[in-house]
MIBA-952234 format. One record per residue (C-alpha): residue in three letters; residue number from 1; x, y, z. Coordinates in nm, 4 decimals, decimal comma. Layout:
REM MIBA-952234
ALA/NUM/X/Y/Z
...
//
This chain:
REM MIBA-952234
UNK/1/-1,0696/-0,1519/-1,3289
UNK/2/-0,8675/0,0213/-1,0749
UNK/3/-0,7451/0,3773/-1,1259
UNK/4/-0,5764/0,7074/-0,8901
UNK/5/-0,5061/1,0308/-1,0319
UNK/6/-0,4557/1,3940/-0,8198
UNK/7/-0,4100/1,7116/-0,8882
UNK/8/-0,2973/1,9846/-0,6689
UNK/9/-0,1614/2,2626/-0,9111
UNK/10/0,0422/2,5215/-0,6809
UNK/11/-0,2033/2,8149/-0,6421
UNK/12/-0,5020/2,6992/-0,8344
UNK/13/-0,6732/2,6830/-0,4904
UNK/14/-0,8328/2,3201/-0,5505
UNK/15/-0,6873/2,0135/-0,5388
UNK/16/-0,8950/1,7059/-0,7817
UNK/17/-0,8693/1,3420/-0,6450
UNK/18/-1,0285/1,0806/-0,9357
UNK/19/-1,0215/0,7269/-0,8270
UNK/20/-1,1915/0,3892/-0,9524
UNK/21/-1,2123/0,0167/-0,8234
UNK/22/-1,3790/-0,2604/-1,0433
UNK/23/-1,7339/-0,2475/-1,0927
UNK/24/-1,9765/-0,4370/-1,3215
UNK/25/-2,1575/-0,0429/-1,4621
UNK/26/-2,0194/0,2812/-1,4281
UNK/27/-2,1339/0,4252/-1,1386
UNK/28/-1,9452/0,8092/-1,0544
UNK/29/-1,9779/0,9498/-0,7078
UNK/30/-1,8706/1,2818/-0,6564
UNK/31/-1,7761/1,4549/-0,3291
UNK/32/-1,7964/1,8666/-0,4047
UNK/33/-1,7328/2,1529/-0,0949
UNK/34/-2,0901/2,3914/-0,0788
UNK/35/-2,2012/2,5509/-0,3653
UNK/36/-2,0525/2,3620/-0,6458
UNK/37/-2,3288/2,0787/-0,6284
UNK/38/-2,4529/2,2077/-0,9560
UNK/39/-2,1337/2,0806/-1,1214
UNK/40/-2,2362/1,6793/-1,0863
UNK/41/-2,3870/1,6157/-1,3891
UNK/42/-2,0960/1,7752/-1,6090
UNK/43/-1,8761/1,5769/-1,4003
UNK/44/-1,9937/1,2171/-1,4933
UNK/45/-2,0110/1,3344/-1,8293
UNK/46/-1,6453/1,3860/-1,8383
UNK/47/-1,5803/1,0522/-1,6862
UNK/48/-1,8167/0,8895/-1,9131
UNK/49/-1,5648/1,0133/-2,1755
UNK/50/-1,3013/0,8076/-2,0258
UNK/51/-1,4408/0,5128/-1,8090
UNK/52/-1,7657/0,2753/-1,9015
UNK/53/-1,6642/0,0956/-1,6480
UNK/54/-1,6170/0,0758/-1,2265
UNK/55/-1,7068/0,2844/-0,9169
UNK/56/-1,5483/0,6001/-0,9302
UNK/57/-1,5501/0,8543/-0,6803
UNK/58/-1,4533/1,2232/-0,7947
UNK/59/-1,3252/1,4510/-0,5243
UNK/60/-1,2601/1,8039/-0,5014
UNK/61/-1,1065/1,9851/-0,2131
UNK/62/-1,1168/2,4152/-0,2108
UNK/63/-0,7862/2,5152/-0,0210
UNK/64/-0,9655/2,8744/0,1217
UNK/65/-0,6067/3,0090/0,1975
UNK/66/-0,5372/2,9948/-0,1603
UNK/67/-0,8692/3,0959/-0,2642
UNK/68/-0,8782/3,4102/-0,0305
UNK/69/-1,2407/3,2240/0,1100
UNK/70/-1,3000/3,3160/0,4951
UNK/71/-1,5426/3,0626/0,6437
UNK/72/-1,8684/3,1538/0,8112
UNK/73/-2,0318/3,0115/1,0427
UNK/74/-2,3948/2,8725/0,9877
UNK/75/-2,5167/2,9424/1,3455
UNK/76/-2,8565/2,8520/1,2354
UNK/77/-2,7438/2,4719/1,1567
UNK/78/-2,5072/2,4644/1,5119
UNK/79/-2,8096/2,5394/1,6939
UNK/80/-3,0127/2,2627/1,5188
UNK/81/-2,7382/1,9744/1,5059
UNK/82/-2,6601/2,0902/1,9045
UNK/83/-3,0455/2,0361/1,9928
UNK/84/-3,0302/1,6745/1,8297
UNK/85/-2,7385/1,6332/1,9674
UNK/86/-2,8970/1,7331/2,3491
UNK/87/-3,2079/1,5443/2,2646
UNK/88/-3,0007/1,2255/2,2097
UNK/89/-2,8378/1,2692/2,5259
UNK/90/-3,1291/1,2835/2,7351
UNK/91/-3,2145/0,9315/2,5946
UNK/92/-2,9225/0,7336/2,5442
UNK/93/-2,5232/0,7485/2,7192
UNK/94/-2,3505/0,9366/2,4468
UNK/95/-2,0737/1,1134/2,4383
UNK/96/-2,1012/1,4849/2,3690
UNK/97/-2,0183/1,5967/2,0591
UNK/98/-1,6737/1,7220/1,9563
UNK/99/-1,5610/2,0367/1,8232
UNK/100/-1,3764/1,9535/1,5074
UNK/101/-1,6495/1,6878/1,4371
UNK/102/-1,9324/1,9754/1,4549
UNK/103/-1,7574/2,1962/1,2013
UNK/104/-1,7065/1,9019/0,9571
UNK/105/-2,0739/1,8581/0,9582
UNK/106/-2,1917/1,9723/0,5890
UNK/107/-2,3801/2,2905/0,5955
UNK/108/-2,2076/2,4609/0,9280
UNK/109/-1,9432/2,6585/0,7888
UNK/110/-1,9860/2,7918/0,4205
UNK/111/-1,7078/2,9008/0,2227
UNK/112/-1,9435/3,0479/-0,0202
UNK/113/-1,9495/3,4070/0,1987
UNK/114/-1,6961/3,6617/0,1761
UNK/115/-1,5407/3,5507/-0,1985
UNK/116/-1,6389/3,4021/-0,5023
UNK/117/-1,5983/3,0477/-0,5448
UNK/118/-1,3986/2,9086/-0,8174
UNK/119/-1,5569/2,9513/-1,1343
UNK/120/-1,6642/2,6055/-1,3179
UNK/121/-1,4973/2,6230/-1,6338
UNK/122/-1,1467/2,6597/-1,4582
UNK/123/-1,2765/2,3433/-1,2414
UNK/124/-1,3946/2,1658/-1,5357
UNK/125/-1,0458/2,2427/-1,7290
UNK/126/-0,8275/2,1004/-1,4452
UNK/127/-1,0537/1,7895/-1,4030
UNK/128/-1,0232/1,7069/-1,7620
UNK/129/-0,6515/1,6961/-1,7636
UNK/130/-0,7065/1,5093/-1,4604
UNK/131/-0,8808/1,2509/-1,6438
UNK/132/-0,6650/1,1617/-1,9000
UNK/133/-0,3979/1,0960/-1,6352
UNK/134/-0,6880/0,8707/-1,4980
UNK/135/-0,7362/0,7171/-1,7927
UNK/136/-0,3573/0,6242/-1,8871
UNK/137/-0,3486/0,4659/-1,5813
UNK/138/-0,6333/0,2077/-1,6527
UNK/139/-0,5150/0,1746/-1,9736
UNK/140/-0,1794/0,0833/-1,7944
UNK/141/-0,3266/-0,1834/-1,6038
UNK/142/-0,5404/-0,2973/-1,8813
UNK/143/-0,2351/-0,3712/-2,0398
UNK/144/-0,1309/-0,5627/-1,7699
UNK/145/-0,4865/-0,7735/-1,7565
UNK/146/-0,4676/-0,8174/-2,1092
UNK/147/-0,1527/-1,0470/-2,1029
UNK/148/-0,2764/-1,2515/-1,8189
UNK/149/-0,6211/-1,3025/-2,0146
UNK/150/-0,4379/-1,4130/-2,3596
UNK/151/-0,2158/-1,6550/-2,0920
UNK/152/-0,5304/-1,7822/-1,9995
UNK/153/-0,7163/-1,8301/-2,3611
UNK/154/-0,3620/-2,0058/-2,4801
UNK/155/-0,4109/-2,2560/-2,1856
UNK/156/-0,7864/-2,2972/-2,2924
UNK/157/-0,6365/-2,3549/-2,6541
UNK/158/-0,4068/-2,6481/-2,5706
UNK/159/-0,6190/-2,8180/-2,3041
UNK/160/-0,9056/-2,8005/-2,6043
UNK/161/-0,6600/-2,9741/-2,8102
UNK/162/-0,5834/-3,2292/-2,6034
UNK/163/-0,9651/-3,3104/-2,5203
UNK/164/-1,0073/-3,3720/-2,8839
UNK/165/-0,6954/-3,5966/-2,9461
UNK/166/-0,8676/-3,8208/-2,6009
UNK/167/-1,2529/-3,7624/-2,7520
UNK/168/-1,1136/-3,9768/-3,0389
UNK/169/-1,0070/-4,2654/-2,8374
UNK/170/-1,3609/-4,2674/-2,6652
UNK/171/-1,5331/-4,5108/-2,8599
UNK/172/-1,2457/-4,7825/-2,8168
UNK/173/-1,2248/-4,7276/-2,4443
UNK/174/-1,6210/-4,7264/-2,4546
UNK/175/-1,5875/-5,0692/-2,6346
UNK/176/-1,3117/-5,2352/-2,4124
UNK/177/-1,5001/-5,1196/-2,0877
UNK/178/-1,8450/-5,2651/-2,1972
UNK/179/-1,6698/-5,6002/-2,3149
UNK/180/-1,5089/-5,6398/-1,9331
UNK/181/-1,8257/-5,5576/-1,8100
UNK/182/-1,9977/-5,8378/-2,0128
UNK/183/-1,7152/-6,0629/-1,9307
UNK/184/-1,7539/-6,0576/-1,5695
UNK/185/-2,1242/-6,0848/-1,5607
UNK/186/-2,1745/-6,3334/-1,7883
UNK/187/-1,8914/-6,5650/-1,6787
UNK/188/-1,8616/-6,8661/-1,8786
UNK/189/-2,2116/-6,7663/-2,0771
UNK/190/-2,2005/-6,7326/-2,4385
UNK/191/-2,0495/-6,4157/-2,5515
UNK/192/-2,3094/-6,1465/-2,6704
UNK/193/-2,3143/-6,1180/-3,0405
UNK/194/-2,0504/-5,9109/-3,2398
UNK/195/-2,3060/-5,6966/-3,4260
UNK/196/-2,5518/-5,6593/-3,0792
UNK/197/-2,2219/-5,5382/-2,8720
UNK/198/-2,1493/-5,3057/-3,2105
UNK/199/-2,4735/-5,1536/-3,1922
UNK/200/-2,4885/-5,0665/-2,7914
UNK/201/-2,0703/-4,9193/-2,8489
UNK/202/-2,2330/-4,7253/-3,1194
UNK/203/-2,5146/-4,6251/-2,9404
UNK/204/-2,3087/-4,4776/-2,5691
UNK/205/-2,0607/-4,3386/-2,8173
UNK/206/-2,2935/-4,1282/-2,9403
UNK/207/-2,4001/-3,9925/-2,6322
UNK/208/-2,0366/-3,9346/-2,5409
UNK/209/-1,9666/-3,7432/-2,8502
UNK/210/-1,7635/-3,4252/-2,7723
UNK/211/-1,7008/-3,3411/-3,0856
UNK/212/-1,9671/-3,0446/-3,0771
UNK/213/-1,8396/-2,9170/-2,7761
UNK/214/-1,5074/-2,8907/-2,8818
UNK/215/-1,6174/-2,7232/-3,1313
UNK/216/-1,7602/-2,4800/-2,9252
UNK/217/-1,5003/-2,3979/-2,7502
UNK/218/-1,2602/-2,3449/-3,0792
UNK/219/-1,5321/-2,0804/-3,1780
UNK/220/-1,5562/-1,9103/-2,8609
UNK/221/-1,1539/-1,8864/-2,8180
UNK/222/-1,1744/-1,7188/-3,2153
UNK/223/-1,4199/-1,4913/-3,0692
UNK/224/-1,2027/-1,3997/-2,7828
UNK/225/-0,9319/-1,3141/-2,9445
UNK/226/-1,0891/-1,1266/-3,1717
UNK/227/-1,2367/-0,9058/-2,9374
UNK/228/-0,8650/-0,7991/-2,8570
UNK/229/-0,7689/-0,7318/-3,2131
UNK/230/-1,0877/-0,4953/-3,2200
UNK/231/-1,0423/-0,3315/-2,8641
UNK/232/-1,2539/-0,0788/-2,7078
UNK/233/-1,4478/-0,1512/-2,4320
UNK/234/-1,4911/-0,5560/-2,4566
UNK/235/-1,5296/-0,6370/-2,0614
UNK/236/-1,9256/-0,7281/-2,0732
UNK/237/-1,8720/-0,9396/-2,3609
UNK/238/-1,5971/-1,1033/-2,2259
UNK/239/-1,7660/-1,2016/-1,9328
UNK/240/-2,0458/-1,3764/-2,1642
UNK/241/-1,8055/-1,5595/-2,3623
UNK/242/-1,6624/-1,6994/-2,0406
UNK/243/-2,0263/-1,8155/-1,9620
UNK/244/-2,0613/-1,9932/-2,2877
UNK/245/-1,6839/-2,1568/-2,2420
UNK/246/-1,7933/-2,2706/-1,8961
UNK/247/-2,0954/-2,4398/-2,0305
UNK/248/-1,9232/-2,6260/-2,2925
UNK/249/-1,6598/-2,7271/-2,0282
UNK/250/-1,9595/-2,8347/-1,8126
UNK/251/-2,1335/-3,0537/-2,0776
UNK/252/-1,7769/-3,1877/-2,1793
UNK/253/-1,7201/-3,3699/-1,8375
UNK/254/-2,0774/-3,4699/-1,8014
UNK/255/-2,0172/-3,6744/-2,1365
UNK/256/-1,6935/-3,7998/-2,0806
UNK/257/-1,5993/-4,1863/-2,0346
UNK/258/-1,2590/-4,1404/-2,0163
UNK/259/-1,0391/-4,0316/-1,6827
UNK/260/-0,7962/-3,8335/-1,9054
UNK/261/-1,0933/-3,6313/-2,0857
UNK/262/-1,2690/-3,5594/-1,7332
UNK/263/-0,9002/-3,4386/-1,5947
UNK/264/-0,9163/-3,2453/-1,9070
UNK/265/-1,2284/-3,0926/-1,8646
UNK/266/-1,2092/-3,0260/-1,5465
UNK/267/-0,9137/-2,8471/-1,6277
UNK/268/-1,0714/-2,6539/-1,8787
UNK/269/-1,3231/-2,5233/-1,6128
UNK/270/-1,0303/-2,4148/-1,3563
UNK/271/-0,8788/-2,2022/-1,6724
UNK/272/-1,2341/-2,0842/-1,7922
UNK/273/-1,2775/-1,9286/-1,4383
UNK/274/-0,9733/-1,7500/-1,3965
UNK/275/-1,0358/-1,6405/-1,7385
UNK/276/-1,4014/-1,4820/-1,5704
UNK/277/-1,2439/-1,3367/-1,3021
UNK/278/-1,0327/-1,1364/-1,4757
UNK/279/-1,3348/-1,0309/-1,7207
UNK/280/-1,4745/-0,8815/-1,4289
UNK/281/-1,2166/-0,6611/-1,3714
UNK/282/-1,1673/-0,4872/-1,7248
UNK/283/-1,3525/-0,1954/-1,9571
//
């Protein structure tokens, strides 16, 4: 799921940025000024606490005017990246470097000289109450997802009902086709015997049943919603449901002897996916 949050609190001296786009794990990336490495792991423990879900990338920015941190210069790292930099040069047609891309490098000037840096529970406070902002908003758009998604289970619903109203006109259409078929190649031949053509329209009924499918699918959309009434973080095992509804949709048109039910079906499968996609996207 998608999510933005900042906070910039008027002379705190830091600004937090928390943001999130959709991702099958949770996987937190964090972008901290020199210094404040240390404070990684506590971070994606916080956002554990409100995301199980998506790529999101933590950023904190240290506003030294605020802080009262003068930067310093790491001449020993300028000399270094300038060598490289020289060394390239001599071997390929690059442009020198520029000035305000040098000092952006990480490592050549340290704001960790000359003041103290922020201490980490004041960080960790501020983030947290970032977070929860974070978090509304993701719930806001789950919200959003969750209406489209029981749009798309209602669909699945009817279409299911109509495949079962055609599944129980199969065996007559089965019966009717098989007799034209005869018909036409046996031309003015004796007719095949009532109980031999009974046993064969028995016999590719059978194999056309749908009946268990449908089933299926009823099941799986009781599931479904279920997992709504319950809540929490249902994304994974939404996505597996949708697996299980595709196959049934898939074995559903490979049985089918009837246009309607294969339009239905087919359907079924164009619903079922948009139902996936939006799986995908959720906690």
């Amino acid at each position: 799921m998608t999510g933005f949050a900042r906070s910039s609190a008027s002379g705190a001296g830091w600004t937090w940025e928390v943001r999130s786009v959709n991702g099958r794990g949770l996987d937190v990336r964090c972008r901290l000024p020199a210094g404040l490495d240390h404070l990684e792991a506590q971070i994606r423990g916080l956002v554990g606490k409100h995301a199980t879900r998506g790529n999101v990338t933590v950023t904190l920015t240290l506003n030294a005017a605020e802080t009262g941190q003068r930067p310093r210069l790491n001449q020993a790292a300028l000399d270094d990246i300038l060598e490289i930099a020289r060394d390239l040069q001599s071997k390929i047609d690059v442009a020198a470097p520029r000035l305000d891309g040098l000092l952006a490098l990480r490592g050549v000037l340290d704001f960790g000289e000359g003041a103290d840096l922020p201490k980490d529970a004041d960080l960790l406070a501020s983030l947290t109450d970032v977070l929860v902002t974070f978090g509304r908003a993701r719930a806001e758009e789950g919200r959003d997802i969750e209406r489209a998604m029981t749009g798309h289970l209602d669909e699945i619903d009817s279409l299911t009902r109509d495949a079962a109203t055609c599944a129980g006109a199969q065996p007559a259409a089965i019966k009717a086709r098989l007799e034209a078929q005869l018909a036409e190649l046996l031309g003015g031949q004796p007719p095949v015997p009532a109980e031999r053509l009974g046993a064969e329209v028995a016999l590719l009924a059978t194999r056309a049943d749908v009946r268990e499918e449908l089933d299926r699918l009823a099941a799986h959309l009781k599931a479904a919603r279920a997992l709504f009434r319950d809540g929490g973080a249902i994304g994974r095992k939404l996505e597996f449901l949708s697996q299980e509804f595709n196959r049934e949709a898939n074995t559903l048109c490979s049985k089918s002897a009837d246009i309607e039910l294969t339009r239905l079906g087919l359907a079924l499968k164009a619903s079922i996916d948009r139902l996936r996609e939006q799986a995908a996207n959720i906690e």
